[in-house]
C-alpha positions as CSV (number, residue, x, y, z in Angstrom):
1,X,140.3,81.3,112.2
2,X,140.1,84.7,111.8
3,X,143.0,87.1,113.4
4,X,142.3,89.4,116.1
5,X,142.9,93.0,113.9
6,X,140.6,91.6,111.0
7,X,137.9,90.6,113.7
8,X,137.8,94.5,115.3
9,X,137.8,95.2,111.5
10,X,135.0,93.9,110.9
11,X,133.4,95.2,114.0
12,X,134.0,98.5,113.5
13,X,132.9,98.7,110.0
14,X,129.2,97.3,111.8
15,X,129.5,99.8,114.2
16,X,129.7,102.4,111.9
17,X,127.4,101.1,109.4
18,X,124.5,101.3,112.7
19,X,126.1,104.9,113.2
20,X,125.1,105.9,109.8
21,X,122.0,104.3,109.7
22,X,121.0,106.1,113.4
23,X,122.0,109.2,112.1
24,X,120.4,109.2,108.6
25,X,116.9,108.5,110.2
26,X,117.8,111.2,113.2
27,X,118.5,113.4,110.0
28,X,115.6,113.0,108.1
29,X,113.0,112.8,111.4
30,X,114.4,116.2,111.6
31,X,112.1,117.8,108.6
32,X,109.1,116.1,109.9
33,X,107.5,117.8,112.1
34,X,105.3,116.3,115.4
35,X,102.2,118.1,115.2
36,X,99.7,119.1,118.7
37,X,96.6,120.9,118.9
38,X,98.1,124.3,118.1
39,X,98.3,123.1,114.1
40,X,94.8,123.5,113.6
41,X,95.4,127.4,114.7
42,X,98.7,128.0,113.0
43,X,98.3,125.7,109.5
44,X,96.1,128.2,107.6
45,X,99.5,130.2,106.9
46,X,101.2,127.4,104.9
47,X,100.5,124.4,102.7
48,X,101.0,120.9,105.2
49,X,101.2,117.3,104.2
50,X,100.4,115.5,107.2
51,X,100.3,112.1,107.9
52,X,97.6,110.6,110.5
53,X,98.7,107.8,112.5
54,X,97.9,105.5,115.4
55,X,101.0,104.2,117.2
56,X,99.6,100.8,117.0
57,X,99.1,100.5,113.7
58,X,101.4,98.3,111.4
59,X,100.9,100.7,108.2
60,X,101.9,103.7,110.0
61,X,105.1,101.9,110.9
62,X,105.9,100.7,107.8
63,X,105.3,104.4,106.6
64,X,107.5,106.0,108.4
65,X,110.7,105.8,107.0
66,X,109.6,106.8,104.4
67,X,107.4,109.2,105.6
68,X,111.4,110.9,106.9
69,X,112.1,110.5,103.5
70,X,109.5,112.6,102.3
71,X,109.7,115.3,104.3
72,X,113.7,115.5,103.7
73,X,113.4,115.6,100.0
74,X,111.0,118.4,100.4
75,X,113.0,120.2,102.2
76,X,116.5,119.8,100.3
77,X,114.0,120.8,96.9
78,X,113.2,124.0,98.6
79,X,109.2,123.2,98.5
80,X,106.9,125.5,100.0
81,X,105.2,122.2,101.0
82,X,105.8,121.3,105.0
83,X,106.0,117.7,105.7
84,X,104.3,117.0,109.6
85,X,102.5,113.6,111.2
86,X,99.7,113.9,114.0
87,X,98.9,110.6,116.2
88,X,95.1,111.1,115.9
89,X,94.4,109.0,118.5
90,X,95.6,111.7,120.8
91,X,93.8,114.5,118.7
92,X,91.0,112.4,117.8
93,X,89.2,115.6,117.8
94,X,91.3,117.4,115.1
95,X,91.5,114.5,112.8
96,X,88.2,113.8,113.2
97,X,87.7,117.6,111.7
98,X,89.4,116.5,108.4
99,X,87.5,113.2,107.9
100,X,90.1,110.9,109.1
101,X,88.3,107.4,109.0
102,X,91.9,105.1,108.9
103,X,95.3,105.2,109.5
104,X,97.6,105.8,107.7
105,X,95.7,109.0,105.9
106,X,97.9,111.2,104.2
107,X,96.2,114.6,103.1
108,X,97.6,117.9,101.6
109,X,96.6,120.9,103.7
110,X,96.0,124.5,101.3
111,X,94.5,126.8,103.3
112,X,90.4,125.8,103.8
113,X,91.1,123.0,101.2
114,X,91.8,119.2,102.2
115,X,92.9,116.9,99.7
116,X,93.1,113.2,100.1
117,X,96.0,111.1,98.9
118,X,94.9,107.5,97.6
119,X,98.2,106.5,95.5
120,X,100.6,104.2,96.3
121,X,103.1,104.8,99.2
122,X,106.4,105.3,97.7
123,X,108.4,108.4,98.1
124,X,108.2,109.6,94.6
125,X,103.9,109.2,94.4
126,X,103.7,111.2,97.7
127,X,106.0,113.8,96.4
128,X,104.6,114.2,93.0
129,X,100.9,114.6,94.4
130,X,102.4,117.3,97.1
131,X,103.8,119.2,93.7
132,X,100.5,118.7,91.4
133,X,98.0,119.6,94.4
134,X,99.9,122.5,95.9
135,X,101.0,124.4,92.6
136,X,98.3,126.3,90.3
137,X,94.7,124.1,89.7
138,X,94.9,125.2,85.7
139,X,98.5,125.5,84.7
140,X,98.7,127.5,81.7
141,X,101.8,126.4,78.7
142,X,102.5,129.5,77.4
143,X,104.9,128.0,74.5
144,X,105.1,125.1,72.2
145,X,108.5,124.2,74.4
146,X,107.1,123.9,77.7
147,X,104.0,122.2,75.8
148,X,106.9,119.8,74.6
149,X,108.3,119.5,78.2
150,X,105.3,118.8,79.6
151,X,104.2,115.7,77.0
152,X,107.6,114.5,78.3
153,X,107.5,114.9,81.9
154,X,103.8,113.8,82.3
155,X,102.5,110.2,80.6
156,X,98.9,111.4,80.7
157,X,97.7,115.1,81.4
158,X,94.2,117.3,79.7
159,X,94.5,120.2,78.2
160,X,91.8,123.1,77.5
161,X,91.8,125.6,74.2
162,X,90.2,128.6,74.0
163,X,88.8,131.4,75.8
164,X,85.9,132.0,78.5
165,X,83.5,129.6,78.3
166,X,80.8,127.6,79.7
167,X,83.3,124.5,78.7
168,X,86.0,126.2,80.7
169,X,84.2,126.4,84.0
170,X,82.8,123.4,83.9
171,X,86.7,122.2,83.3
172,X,87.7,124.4,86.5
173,X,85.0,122.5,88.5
174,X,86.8,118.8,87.5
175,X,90.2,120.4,87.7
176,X,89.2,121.4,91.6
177,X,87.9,117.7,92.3
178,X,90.3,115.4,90.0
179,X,93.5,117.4,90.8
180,X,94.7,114.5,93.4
181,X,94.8,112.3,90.2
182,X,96.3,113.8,87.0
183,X,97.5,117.7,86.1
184,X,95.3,120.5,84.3
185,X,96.9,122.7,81.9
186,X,95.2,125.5,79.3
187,X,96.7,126.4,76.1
188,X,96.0,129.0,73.6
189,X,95.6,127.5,69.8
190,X,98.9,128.3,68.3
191,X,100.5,126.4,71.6
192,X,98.8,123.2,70.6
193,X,100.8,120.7,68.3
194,X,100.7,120.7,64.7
195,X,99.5,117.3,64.6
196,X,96.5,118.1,66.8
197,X,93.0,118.8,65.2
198,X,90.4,120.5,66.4
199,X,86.8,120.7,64.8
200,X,85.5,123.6,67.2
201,X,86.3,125.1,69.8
202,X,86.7,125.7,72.8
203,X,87.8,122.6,73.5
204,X,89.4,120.0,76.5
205,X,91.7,117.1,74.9
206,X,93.6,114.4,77.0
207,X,97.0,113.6,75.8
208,X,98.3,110.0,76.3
209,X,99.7,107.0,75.0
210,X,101.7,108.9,72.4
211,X,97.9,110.6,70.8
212,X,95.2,112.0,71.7
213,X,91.6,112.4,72.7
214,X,88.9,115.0,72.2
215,X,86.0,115.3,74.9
216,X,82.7,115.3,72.9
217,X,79.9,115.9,74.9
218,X,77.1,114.1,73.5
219,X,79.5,110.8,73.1
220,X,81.0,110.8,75.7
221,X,78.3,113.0,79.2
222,X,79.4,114.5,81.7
223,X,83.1,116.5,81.7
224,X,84.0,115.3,85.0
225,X,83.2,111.4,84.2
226,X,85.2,111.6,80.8
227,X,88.2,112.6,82.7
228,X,87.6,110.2,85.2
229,X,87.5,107.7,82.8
230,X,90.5,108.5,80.9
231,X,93.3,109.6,83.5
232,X,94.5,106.5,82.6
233,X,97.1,104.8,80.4
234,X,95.6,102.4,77.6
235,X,97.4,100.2,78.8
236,X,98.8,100.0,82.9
237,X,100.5,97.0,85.3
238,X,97.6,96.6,87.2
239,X,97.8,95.8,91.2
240,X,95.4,96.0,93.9
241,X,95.1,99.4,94.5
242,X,95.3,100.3,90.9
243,X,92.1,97.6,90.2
244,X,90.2,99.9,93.1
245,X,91.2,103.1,91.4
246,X,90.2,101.6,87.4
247,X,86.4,100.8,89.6
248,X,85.4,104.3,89.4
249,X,85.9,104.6,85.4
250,X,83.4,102.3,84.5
251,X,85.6,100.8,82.3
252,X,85.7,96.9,82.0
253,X,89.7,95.7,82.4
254,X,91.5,93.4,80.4
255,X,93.8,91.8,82.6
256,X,96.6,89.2,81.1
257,X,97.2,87.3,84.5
258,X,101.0,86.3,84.4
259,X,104.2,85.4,86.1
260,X,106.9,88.1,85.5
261,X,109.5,86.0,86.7
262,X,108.4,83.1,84.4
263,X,110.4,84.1,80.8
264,X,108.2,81.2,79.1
265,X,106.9,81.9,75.9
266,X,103.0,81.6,77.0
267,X,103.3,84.1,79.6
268,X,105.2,86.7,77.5
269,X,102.7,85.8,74.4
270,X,100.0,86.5,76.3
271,X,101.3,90.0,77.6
272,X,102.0,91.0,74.5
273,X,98.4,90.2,72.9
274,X,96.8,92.1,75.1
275,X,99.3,94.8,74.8
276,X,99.2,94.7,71.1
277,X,94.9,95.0,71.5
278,X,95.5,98.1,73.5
279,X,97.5,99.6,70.9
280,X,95.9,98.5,67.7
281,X,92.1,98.6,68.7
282,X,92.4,101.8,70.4
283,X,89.9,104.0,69.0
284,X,87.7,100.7,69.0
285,X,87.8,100.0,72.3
286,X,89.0,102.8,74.6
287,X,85.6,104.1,76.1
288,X,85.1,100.7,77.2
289,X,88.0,99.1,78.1
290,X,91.1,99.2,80.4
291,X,93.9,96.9,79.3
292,X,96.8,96.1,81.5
293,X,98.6,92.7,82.9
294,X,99.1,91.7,86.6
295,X,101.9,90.0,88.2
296,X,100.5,86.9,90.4
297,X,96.9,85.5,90.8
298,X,97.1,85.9,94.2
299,X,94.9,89.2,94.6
300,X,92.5,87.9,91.4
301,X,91.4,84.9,93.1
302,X,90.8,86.3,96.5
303,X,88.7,89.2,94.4
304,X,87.1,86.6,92.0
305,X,86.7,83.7,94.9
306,X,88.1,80.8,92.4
307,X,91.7,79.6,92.0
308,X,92.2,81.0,88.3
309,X,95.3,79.2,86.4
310,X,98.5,81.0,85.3
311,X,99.2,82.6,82.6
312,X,95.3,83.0,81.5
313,X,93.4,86.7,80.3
314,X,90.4,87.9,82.7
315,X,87.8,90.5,82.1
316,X,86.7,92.4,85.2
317,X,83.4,94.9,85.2
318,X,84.3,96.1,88.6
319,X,81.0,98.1,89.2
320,X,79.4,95.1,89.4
321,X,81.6,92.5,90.7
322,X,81.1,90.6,87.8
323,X,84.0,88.5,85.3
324,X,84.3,87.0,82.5
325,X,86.8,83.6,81.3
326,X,87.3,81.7,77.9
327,X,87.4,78.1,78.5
328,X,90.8,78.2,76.7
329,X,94.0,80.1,75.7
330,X,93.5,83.5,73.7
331,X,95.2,82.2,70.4
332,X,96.2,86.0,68.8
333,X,94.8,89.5,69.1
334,X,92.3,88.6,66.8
335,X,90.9,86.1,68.9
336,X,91.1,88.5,71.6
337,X,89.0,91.1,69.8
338,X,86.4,88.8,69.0
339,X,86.4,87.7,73.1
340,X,85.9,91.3,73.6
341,X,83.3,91.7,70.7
342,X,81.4,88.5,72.7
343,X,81.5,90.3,75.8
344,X,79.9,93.4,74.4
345,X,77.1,91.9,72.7
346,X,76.0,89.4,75.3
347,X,77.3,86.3,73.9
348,X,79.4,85.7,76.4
349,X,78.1,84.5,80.2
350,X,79.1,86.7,83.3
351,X,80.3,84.9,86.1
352,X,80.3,86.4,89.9
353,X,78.3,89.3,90.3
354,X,76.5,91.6,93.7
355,X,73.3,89.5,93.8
356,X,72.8,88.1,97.3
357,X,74.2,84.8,97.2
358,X,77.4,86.2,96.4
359,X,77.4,88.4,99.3
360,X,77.3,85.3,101.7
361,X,79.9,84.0,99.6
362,X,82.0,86.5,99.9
363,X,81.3,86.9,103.6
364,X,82.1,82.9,104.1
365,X,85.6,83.0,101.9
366,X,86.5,86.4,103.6
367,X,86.1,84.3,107.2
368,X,87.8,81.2,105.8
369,X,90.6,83.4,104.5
370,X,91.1,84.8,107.3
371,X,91.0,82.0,109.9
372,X,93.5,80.5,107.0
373,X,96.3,82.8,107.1
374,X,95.7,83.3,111.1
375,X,97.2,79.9,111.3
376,X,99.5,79.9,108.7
377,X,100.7,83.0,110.2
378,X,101.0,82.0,113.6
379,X,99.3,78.6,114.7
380,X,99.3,78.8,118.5
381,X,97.9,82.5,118.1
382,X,94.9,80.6,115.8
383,X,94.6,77.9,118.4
384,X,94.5,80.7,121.2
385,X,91.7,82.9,119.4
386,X,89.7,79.7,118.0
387,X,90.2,77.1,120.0
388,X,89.3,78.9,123.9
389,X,86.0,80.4,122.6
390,X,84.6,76.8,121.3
391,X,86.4,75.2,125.0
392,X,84.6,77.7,126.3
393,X,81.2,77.7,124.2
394,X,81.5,73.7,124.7
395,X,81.5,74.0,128.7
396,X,78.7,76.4,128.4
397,X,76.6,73.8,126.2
398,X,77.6,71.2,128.6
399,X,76.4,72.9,131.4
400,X,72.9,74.1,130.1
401,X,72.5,70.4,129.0
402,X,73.1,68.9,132.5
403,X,71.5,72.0,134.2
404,X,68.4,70.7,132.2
405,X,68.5,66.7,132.5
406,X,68.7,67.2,136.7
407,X,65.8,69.4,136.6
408,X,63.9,67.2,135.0
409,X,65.0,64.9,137.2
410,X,64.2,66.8,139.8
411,X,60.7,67.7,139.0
412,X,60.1,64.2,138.1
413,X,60.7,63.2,141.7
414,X,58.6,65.2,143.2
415,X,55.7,64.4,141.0
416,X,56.0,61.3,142.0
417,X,56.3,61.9,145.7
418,X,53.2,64.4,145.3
419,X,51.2,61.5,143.8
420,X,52.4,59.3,146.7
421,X,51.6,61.7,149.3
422,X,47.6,61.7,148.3
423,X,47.5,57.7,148.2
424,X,48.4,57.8,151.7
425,X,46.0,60.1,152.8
426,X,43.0,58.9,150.7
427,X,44.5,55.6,153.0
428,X,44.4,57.2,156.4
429,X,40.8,58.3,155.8
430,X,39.5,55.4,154.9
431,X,41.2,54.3,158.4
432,X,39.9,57.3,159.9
433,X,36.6,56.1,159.2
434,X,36.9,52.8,160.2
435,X,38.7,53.6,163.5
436,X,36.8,54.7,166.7
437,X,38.1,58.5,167.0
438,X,39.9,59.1,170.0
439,X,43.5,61.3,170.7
440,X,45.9,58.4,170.9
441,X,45.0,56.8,167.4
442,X,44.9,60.6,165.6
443,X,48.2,60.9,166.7
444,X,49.9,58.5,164.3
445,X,47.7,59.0,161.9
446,X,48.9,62.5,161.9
447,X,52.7,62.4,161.6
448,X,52.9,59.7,159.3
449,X,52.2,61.5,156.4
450,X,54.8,64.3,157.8
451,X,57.2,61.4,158.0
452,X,56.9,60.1,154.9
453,X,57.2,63.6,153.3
454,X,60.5,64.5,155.4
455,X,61.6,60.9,154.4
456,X,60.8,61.8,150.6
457,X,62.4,65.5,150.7
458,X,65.4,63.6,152.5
């Protein structure tokens, strides 16, 4: 049993650990600021990244720390950037001014510009897209040692040579739209490596994976789409929002699907095949494909709608939905190119796809996936949402159905008393006529069809 000093030991160190904690997110809610309906007067003045919110919304609350985190890193960096958060259901009117459809929406605020965030929401992605979006749009290197700083700093980054151009504006115009996504520098000639070639010029490289690329215009179209398409690593750990992100490249993904945790040799062989494809088969393959491996095939067979086994390699065309499996293991790279090589040409069969019948399918798995992991979740919440609707739906049906046998009933009866009713008259005028007419004897004859009418109503 524990003695009584080492017991308020103990205590105190808790106390003080909650003191610290308090404190540290009282200390970093300081450099966020609450924002009202005077910000949409006073912003113009200074560069904002503001945060949306709804109070209600899970996201939000699992942004905010470090959301406080954020805007005390700004501040201790001396950035020009302020860090603020708006609830915009209370100024639904303002947020609805900058386009706000969700929550959380994170966007940087420069002057009449508004620039959507869509990264992942860590501390250090927010930050970095505050620094690229509110700094210069074309960053000029003005020596081969910041050229040299920047290849180190930045894994993938374009680059434009020469003077005034046509090229250059169109460049400027990408730059102004792509800017959330990768950083735009412009060099002179004698700044660009040694290594580098150029067949003419003016000219807009990208620099990655330890080379380059040179945009060509009639390979590769539009200026805008090429950078698009190449912001990206050869090869990247691919996740969720990533696989959204690698949809508007055009590109089809070659995804090793693997446990990280799992150090068996089939799961690291196959990472490393489709690493070594990315690497070797570059200039074969890297207007077409994105190569990367994902951890889990939780998120690939919710997208894909089929239970895919791990480790195993999947090719995704995400503009259409559509996928592509071997019906065995990928043996070496060589057998990987030649997948690939079958996939380009045709050979190989598309599963999945946009067409109708995939639309209901994905409507019917979405609803079954959600009723699922409502009552895996929380069972008497899934009994409570899905089980009082059909009690209810079922005493509604029971109802209509009874409702509608009685009145049958019903109508039935008096049918039948109708039918009854004209017997006995066509009987009392046959009487009639038979009988001498007289008051007393018209009498009877009278209210006996009234009695037996009250008698059938009764």
């Amino acid at each position: 049993m524990a003695s009584a000093p080492s017991w308020r030991r103990r205590a105190g160190l808790r106390l003080c650990a909650a003191a610290v904690i308090l404190f540290n997110v009282a200390f970093c809610k300081g450099f966020v600021e609450d924002l009202d309906e005077s910000f949409k007067e006073n912003r113009k003045d200074d560069i904002w990244l503001v945060e949306f919110y709804a109070p209600w919304c899970g996201h939000c609350k699992k942004l905010e720390p470090i959301w406080n985190e954020v805007g005390l890193e700004m501040k201790s960096i001396g950035s020009p950037v302020k860090v603020g958060k708006m609830d915009a259901t209370s100024y639904s009117s303002i947020a609805s001014e900058f386009g706000v459809r969700g929550y959380p929406t994170i966007k940087l605020l420069k002057g009449d510009l508004a620039y959507n965030y869509r990264g992942p929401r860590t501390k250090d992605d927010i930050i970095e897209f505050a620094h690229r979006v509110s700094g210069a749009l074309i960053r000029p290197l003005p020596s081969q040692q910041m050229f040299e700083h920047v290849q180190k700093r930045h894994p993938v980054f374009f680059v434009y040579v020469g003077g005034e151009s046509p090229l250059k504006e169109k460049y400027i115009d990408a730059a102004s739209e792509l800017i959330v996504y990768t950083y735009f520098f412009s060099a002179s000639e004698e700044v660009v490596p040694e290594y580098v070639t150029l067949k003419e010029m003016p000219a807009v490289l990208v620099f990655k994976d330890k080379t380059y690329f040179v945009y060509d215009e009639y390979e590769d179209g539009d200026l805008s789409s090429w950078i698009s398409r190449e912001r990206f690593q050869n090869y990247v750990t691919v996740d969720g929002f990533l696989l959204y992100e690698l949809g508007d490249t055009g590109k089809l993904v070659a995804i090793a699907v693997i446990d990280e945790k799992n150090t068996s040799l089939e799961h690291t062989r196959l990472k490393s095949i489709i690493q070594e494809v990315a690497r070797d088969y570059r200039d074969n393959f890297h207007r077409d494909f994105q190569f990367g491996h994902m951890d889990g095939n939780d998120y690939i067979n919710t997208l894909l709608m089929d239970e895919l086994t791990v480790p195993t390699v999947v090719v995704l065309n995400t503009s259409n939905q559509q996928y592509f499996l071997l019906d065995r293991q990928i043996k070496d790279a060589e057998d990987m190119v030649q997948f690939i090589n079958n996939i380009l040409d045709g050979t190989v069969e598309a599963q999945g796809g946009d067409s109708i019948f995939q639309r209901v399918k994905r409507i019917m798995f979405d609803a079954k996936s959600t009723i699922v992991s409502i009552f895996k979740s929380s069972p008497l919440m899934g009994c409570f949402l899905f089980g009082l609707p059909l009690g209810v739906i079922s005493i509604m049906c029971y109802g209509i159905y009874t409702a509608d046998t009685d009145g049958g009933y019903i109508e039935e009866r008096y049918e039948v008393s109708k039918s009854e009713t004209e017997s006995q008259a066509q009987v009392e005028e046959s009487k009639e006529q038979q009988e001498p007419s007289g008051g007393e004897s018209l009498l009877p004859a009278m209210q006996e069809p009234k009695n037996v009418l009250e008698k059938k109503k009764d």
